[in-house]
VOGU-3710 file (C-alpha; in Angstrom, 3 decimals, decimal comma):
1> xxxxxxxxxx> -24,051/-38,521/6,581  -26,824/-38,773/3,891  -27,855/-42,248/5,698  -28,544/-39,621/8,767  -30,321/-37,320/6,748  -32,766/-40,211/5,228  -33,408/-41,895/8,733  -34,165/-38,598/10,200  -36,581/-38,100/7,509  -37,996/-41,712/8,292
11> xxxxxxxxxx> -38,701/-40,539/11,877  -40,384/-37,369/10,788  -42,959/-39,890/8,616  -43,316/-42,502/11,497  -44,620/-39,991/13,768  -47,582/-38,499/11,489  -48,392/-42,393/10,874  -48,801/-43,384/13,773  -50,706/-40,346/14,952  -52,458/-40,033/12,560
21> xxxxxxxxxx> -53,368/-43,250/11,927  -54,007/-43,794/15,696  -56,522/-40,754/15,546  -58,684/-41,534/12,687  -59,556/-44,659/13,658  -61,021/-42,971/17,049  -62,741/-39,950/14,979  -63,894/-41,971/12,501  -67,559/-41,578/13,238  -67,286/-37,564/13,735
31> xxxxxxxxxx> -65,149/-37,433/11,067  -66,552/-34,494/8,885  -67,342/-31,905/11,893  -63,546/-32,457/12,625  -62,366/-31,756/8,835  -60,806/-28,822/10,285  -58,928/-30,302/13,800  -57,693/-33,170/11,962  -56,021/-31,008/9,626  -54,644/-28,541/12,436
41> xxxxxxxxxx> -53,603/-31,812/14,204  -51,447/-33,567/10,862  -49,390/-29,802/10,129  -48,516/-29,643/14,312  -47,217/-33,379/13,849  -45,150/-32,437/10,702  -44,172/-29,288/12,737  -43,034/-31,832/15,742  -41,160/-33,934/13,215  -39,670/-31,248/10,862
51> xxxxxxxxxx> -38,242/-29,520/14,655  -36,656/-33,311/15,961  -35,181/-33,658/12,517  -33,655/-30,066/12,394  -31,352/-31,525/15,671  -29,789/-33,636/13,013  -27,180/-33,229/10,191  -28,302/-31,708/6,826  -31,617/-30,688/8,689  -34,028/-33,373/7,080
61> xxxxxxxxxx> -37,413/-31,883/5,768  -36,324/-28,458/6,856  -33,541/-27,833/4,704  -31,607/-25,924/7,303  -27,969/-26,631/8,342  -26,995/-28,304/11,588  -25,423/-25,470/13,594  -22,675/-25,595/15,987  -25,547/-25,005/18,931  -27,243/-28,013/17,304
71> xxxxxxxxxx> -24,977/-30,185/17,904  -24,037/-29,017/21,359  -27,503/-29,914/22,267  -27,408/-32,993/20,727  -24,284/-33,811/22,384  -25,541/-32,537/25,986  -28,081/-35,406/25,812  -25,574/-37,883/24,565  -23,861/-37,109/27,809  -27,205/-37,098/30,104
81> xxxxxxxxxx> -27,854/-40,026/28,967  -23,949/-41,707/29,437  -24,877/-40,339/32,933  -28,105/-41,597/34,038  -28,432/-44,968/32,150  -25,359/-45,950/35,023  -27,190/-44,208/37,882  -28,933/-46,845/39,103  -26,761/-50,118/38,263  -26,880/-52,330/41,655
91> xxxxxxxxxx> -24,763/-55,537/42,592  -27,443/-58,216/44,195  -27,602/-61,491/45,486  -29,369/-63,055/43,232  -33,020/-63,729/40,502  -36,065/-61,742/41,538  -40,227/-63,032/40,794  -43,005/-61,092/39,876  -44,162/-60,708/43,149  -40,875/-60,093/44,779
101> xxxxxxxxxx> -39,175/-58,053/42,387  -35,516/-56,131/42,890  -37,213/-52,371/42,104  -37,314/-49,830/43,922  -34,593/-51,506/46,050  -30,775/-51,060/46,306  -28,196/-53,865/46,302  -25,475/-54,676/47,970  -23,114/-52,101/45,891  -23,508/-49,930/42,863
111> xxxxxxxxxx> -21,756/-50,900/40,021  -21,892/-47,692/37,861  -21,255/-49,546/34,788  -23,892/-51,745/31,903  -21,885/-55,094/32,674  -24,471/-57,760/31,181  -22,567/-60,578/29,637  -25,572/-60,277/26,742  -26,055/-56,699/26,375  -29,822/-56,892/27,405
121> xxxxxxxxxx> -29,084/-53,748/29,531  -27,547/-52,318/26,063  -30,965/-52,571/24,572  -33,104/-51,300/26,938  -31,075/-48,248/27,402  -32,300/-44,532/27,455  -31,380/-42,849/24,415  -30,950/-39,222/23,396  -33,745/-38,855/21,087  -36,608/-40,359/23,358
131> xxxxxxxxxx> -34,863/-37,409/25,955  -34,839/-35,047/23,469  -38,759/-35,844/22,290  -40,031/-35,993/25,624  -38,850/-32,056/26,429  -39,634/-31,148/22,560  -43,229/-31,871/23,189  -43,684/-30,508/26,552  -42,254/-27,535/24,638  -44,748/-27,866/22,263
141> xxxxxxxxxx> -47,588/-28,306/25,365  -46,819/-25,236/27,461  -46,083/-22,871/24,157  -42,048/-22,381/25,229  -40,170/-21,602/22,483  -36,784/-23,196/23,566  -36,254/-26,108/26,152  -34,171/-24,854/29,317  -31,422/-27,359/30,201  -32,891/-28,225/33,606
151> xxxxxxxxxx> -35,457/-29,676/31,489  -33,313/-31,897/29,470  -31,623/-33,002/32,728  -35,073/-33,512/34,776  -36,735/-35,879/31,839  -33,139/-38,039/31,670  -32,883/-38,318/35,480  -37,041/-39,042/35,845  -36,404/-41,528/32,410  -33,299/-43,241/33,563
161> xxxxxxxxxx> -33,565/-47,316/33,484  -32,781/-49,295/36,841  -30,797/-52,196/36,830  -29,929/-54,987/39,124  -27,027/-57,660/38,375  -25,719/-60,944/40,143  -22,544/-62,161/39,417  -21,839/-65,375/38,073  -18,533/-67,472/36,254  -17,114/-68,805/33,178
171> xxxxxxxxxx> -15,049/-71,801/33,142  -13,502/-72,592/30,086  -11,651/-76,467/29,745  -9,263/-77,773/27,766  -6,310/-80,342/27,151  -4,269/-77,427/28,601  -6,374/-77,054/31,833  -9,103/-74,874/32,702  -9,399/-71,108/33,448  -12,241/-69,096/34,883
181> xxxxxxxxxx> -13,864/-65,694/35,081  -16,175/-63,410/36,513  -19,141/-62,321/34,559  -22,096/-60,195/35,348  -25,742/-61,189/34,329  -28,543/-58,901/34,231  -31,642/-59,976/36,509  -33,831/-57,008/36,599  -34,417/-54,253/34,735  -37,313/-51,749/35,286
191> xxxxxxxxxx> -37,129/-49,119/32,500  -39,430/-47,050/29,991  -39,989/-50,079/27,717  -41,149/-52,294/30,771  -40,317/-54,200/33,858  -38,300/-57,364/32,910  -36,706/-60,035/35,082  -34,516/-62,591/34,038  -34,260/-66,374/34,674  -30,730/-68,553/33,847
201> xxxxxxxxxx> -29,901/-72,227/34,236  -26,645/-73,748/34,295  -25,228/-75,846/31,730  -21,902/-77,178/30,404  -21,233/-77,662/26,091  -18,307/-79,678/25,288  -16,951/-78,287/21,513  -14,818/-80,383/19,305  -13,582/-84,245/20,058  -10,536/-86,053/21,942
211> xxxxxxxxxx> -7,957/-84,748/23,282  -9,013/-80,793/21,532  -12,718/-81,356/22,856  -13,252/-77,852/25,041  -16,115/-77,526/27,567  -17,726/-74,244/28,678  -19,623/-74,107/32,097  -21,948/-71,139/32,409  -25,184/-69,547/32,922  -27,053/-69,733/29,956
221> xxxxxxxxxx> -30,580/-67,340/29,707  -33,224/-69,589/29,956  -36,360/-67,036/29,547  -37,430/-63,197/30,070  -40,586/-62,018/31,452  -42,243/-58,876/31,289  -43,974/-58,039/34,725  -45,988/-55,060/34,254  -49,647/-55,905/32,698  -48,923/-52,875/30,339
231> xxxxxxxxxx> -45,695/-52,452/29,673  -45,418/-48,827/28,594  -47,199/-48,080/31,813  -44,107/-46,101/33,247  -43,508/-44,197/30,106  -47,260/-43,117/29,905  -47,568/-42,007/33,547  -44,635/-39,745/33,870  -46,325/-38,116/30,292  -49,435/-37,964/31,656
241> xxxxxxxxxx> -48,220/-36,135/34,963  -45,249/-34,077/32,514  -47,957/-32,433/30,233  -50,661/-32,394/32,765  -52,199/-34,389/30,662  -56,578/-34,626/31,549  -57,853/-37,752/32,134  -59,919/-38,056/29,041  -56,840/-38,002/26,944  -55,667/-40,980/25,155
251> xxxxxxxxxx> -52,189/-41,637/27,201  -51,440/-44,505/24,573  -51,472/-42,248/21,680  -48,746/-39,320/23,242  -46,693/-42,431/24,641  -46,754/-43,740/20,579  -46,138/-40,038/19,596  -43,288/-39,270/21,670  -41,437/-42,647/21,553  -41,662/-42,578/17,243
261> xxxxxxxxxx> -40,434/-39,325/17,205  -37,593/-40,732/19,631  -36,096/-43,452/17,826  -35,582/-41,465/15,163  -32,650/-43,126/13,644  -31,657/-47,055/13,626  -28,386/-48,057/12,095  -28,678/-51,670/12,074  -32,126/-51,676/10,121  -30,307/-49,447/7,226
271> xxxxxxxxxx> -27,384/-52,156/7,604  -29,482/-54,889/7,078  -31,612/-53,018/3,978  -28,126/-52,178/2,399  -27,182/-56,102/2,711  -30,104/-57,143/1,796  -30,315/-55,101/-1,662  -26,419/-56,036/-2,499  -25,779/-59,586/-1,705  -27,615/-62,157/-1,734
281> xxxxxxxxxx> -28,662/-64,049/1,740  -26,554/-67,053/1,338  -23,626/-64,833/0,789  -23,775/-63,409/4,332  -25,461/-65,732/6,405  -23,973/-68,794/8,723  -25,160/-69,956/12,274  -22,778/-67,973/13,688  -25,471/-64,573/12,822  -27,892/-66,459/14,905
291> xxxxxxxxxx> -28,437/-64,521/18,835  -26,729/-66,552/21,156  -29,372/-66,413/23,462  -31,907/-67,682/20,898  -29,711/-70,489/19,811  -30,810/-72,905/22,689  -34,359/-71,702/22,865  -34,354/-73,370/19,417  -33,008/-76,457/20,450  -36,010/-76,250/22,960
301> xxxxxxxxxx> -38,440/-76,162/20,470  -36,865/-79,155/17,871  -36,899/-81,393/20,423  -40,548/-80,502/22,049  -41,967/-80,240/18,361  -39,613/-81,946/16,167  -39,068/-78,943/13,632  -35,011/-78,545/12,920  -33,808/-75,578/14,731  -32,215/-74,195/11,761
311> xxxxxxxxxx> -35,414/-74,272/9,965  -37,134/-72,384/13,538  -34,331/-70,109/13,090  -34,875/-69,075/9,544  -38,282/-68,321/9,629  -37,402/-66,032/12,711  -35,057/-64,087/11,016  -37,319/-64,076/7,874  -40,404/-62,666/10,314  -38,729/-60,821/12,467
321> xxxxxxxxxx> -34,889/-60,230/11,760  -34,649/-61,592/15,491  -36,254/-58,810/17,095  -38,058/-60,141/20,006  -40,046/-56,857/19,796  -40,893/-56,589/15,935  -44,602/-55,789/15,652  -46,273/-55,434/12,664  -48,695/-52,080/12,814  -50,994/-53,385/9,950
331> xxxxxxxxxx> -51,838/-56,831/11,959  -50,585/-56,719/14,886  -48,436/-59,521/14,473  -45,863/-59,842/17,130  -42,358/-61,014/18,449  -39,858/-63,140/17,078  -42,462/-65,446/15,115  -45,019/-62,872/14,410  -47,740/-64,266/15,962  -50,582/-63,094/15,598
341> xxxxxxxxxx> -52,987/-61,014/18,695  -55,770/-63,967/18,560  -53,577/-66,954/18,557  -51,074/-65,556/21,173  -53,940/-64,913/23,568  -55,383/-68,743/22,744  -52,338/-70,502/22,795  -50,419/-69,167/25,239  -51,840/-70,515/28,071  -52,109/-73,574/26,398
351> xxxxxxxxxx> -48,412/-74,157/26,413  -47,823/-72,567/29,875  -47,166/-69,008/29,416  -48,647/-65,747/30,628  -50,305/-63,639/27,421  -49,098/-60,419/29,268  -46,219/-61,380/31,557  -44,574/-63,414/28,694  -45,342/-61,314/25,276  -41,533/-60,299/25,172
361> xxxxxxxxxx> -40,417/-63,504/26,552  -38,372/-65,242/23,608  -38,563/-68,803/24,636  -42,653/-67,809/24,395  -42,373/-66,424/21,043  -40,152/-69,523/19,835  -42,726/-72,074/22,099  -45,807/-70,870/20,471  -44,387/-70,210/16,999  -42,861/-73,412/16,788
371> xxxxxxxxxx> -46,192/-75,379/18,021  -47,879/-72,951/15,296  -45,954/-74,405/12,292  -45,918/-77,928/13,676  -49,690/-77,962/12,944  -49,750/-76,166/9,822  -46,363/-78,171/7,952  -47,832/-81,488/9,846  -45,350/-84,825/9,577  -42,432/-83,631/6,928
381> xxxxxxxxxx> -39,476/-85,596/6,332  -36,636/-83,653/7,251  -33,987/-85,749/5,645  -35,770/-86,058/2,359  -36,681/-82,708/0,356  -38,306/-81,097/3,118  -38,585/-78,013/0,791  -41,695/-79,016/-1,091  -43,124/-80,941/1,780  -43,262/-77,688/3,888
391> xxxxxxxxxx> -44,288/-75,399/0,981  -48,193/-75,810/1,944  -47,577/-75,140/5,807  -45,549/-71,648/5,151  -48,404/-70,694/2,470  -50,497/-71,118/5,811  -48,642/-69,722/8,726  -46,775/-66,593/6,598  -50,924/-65,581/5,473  -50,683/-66,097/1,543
401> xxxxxxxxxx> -54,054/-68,480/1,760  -56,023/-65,236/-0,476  -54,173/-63,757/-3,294  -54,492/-60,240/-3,844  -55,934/-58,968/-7,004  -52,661/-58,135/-9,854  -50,199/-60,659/-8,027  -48,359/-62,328/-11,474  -48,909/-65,518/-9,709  -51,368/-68,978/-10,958
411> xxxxxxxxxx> -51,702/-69,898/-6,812  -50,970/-68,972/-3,627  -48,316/-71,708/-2,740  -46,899/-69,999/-6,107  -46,926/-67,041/-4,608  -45,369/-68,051/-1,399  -42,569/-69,455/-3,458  -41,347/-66,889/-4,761  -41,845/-63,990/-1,889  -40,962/-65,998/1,413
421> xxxxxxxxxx> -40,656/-70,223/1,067  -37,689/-69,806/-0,808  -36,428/-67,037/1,012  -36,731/-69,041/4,524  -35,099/-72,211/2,538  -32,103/-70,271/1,492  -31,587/-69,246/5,340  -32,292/-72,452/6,371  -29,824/-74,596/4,335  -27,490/-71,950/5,567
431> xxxxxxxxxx> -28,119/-71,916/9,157  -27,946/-75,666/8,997  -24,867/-76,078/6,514  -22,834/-72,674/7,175  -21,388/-73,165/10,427  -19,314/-70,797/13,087  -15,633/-71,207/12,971  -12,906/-70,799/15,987  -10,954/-68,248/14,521  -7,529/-69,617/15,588
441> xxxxxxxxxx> -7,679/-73,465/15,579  -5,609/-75,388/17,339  -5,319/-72,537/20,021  -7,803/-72,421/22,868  -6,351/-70,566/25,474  -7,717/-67,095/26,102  -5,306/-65,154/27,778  -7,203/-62,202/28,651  -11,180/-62,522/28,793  -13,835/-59,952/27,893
451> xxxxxxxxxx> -15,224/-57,228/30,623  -13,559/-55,220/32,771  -9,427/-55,978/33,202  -6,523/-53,449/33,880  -5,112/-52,553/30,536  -1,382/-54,578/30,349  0,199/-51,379/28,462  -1,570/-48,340/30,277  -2,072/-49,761/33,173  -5,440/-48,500/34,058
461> xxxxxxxxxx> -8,445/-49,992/34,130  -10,514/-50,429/30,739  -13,556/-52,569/29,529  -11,461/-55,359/26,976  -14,279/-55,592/24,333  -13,267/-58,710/23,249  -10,961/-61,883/24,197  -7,648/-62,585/23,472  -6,415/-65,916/21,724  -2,137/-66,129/22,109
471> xxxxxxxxxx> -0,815/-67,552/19,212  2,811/-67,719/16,819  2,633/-64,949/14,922  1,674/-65,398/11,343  -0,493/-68,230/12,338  -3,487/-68,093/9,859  -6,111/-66,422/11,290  -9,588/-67,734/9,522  -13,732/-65,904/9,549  -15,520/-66,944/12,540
481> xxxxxxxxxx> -18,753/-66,436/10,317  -20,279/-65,664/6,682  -20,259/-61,768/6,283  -18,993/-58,962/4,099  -15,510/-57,278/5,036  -16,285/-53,729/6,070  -12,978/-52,788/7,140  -9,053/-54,092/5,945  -6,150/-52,370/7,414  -5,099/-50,463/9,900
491> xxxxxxxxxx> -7,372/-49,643/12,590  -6,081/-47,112/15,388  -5,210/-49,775/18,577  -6,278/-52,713/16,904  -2,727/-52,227/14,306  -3,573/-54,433/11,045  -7,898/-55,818/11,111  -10,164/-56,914/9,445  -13,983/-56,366/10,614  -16,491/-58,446/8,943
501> xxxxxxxxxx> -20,221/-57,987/8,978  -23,616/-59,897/8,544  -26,996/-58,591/9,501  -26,699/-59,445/12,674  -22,817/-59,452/14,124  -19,710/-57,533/13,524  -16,603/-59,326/14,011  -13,160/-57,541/14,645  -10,152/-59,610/14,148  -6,829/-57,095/15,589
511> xxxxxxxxxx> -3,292/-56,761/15,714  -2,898/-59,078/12,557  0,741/-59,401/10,841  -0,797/-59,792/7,494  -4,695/-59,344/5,728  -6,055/-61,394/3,141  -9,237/-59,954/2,341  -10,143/-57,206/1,178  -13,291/-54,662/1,808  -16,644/-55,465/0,074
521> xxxxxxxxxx> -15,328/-58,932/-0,528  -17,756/-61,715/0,958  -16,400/-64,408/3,164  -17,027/-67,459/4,250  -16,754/-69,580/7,743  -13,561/-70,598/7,829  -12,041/-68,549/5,300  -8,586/-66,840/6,148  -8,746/-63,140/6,768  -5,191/-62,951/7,915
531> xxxxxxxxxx> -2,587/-64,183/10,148  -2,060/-63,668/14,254  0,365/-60,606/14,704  1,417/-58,223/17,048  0,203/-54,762/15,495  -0,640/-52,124/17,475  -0,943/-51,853/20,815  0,190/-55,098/21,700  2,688/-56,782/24,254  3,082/-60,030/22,281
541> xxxxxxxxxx> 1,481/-62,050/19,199  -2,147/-62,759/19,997  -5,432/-61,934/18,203  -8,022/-59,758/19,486  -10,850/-61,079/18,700  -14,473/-59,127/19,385  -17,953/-59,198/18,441  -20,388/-56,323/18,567  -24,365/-57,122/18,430  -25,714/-54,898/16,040
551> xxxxxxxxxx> -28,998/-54,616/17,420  -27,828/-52,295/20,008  -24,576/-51,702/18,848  -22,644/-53,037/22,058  -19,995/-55,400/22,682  -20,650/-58,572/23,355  -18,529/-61,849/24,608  -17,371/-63,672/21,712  -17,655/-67,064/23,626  -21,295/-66,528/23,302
561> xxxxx> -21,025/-66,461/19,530  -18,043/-69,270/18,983  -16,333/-72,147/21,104  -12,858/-72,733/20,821  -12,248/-76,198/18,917
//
């Protein structure tokens, strides 16, 4: 658990830096009268940080032991949580607007379940340690030495995210006829991070050619808006109200306090570091990494703009690591493109969108990024070496135009070279060249889809976290994407798997009859792993095939990822 240990540690830091840094930037003027605040102010934040990371193993900063109370707590907010984030998960008829929105209204039934087909429900989630902040600094406010359970339970329930779903279809076609199924799709959410609706569009992708050629019919996401004109306005008024807060406080800087403290941990982002520092990128990246809700928004912007979308998509991940929320605290830079505050607020409009409602919107980000590096890279031949030609635009849009003093660098595009161009290149020639593979070719049917089904062996019902794809067992079996094999043998339910990795996806490939990787070992798309089996708990030869979005760690349907072929 040392990874624990270091990313409670992490959280400790974040929360004096942001206070802190927050604070002197208002005090600055009065700064030497308040010598002696400031400093009472820092040691109660380290106090605040060192008491969050003492709920977590190996007690980081405190050097005290996680005891078995500890971890009781901990886990009495897990389950809070588990129990509030469904309390509010309603069944409706259909989209909402901005001025006709879903909240504070019921639908037609509740659902008790997070059932969107892309997880975005996954993501906005309440999570134990934004609980467990919250009552830690009321704590903290009112001088209470422990925090009663009624006060755990009273900030989850006031906390909890609502949700509204419509239900929509999936209609998957092939030489061997079609088959469809239900699906849920997320079009509201009102939670602590913001009020967000949802828009989707219908479309149908035909995969391979002849007589193999599949089609898919479904609702794709077309865009995501954010309605509120602040959208931490929820979180700050229930502080406000919670800590009695006076109106000359800054609500913006406990909101910041409290939610840094809370995320105290983030798995993914220590993924990604550890990939990052052991392989290089073009050992673990393919298309396949790319969000599947991104993908088309992509496709948007090559053909509005003409830049490749592969090329879109690697500066994305380069900026951003495809966090639609990634904000840089030094500029200010934000989204998926890292835009920055002054050209968001001038372009925006320009190209159609609303600075406030659409800051989290992705097809925004992607719009306004895109029609950013269309000026700066101007005409660039994308079939001849479009490295070089695009060399002076990145120098422009990534900010290396004024070199610091002691870079070991003759010139900025020198310097852009070698810390970002060539980094974006290598994703891009991947992205473009590296491409998803159906993991079984030659068999397209899916004999049991992903979501909720009644489990053929137990017979109860159980969320399938992934599809199944019938096949002969010891039919090869090949890597739907680039990655590095995490796991190669057996794997409780699952029998024989393999589980691959890259910084974005994990794949699980189960109930195999044979493996042919083994764990650290890189693969490729299209590269066999092992062979269709019937390992585990199983009622015949099939694979079970899943994929799990690492940003939220949350199961999402692999059809969105691959197409059969």
């Amino acid at each position: 658990m040392e990874w624990f240990r270091r990313a409670a540690s992490r959280a400790a830091k974040r929360v004096v830096r942001a206070g802190a840094r927050r604070l002197l930037l208002l005090l600055l003027p009065y700064l030497a009268p308040l010598v002696p605040f400031l400093l009472v102010f820092f040691l109660v934040s380290v106090l605040i940080a060192a008491t969050y990371a003492a709920m977590t193993p190996q007690g980081a900063m405190t050097g005290v032991d996680p005891s078995p109370e500890d971890q009781k707590i901990q886990q009495r907010y897990i389950e809070l949580c588990n129990k509030y984030n469904v309390k509010d998960t309603w069944l409706v008829s259909g989209e909402s607007s901005p001025g006709n929105p879903w909240y504070p209204g019921r639908g037609e039934y509740q659902l008790g379940e997070m059932v969107d087909r892309y997880g975005n429900d996954i993501k906005l989630k309440l999570e134990w340690g934004t609980v467990h902040s919250t009552a830690l600094f009321w704590a903290y406010t009112f001088g209470k030495s422990e925090i009663p359970d009624q006060i755990r339970e009273k900030v989850a329930k006031d906390l909890h995210p609502y949700y509204y779903y419509k239900k929509s279809t999936v209609t998957v076609c092939g030489k061997d006829g079609c088959e469809s199924y239900t699906v849920y799709l997320l079009v509201e959410a009102y939670t602590i991070q913001g009020h967000y609706q949802y828009h989707y569009e219908w479309v149908t992708e035909t995969h391979g050619e002849g007589e193999n050629a599949v089609t898919v019919t479904y609702e794709r996401l077309k865009d995501t808006q954010q309605i509120l004109a602040n959208r931490w306005q929820r979180l700050e008024d229930y502080l406000k109200d919670f800590y009695q807060l006076k109106p000359g406080d800054d609500m913006a800087l406990n909101r910041t306090m409290v939610w840094e403290a809370g995320l105290g941990f983030n798995a993914h982002k220590e993924w990604l570091e550890w990939l990052l520092n052991n392989y290089s990128i073009g050992s673990f990246t393919s298309s396949a990494m790319i969000p599947p809700e991104l993908m088309p928004l992509f496709k948007e912007a090559e053909e509005k703009y003409g830049i490749p979308w592969w090329f879109l998509a690697a500066v994305a991940f380069k900026e951003s690591s495809f966090n639609s929320q990634a904000e840089n605290l030094e500029t200010h830079c934000y989204g998926l493109m890292q835009v920055s505050p002054e050209n968001w607020e001038h372009y925006a409009p320009i190209l159609g969108f609303d600075p406030v409602m659409d800051k989290d919107n992705p097809r925004a980000q992607i719009m306004v990024g895109a029609y950013l590096l269309k000026n700066y890279l101007g005409n660039v031949n994308w079939e001849g070496d479009w490295k070089e030609q695009t060399l002076p635009g990145l120098t422009m849009y990534g900010g290396f135009i004024k070199m610091p003093f002691g870079k070991p660098y003759n010139s900025p595009e020198e310097w852009c070279r070698a810390e970002y161009a060539s980094k974006i290149w290598q994703l891009a020639d991947n992205f473009h060249n590296v491409s998803g593979a159906w993991p079984v070719p030659g068999y397209n049917r899916i004999s049991s889809s992903f979501g909720w089904r009644i489990h053929p062996v137990y017979g109860t019902k159980k969320f399938h976290d992934g599809i199944d794809i019938p096949a002969p067992s010891g039919t090869p079996v090949f890597s739907a994407s680039a990655g590095v094999v995490i796991t190669a043998g057996p794997y409780g339910a699952y029998g024989n798997a393999v589980i691959v990795k890259d910084s974005q996806h994990l794949y699980l490939y189960g109930h195999l009859s044979s493996i042919s990787v083994q764990v650290n070992q890189t693969v490729q798309p299209g590269q066999q792993v092992g062979a269709v089996g019937n390992t585990g708990v199983s009622t015949g030869p099939h694979l079970h095939f899943g994929v799990m979005d690492l940003a939220g760690n949350h199961w999402i349907d692999p059809l969105l990822v691959v197409q059969p072929q």
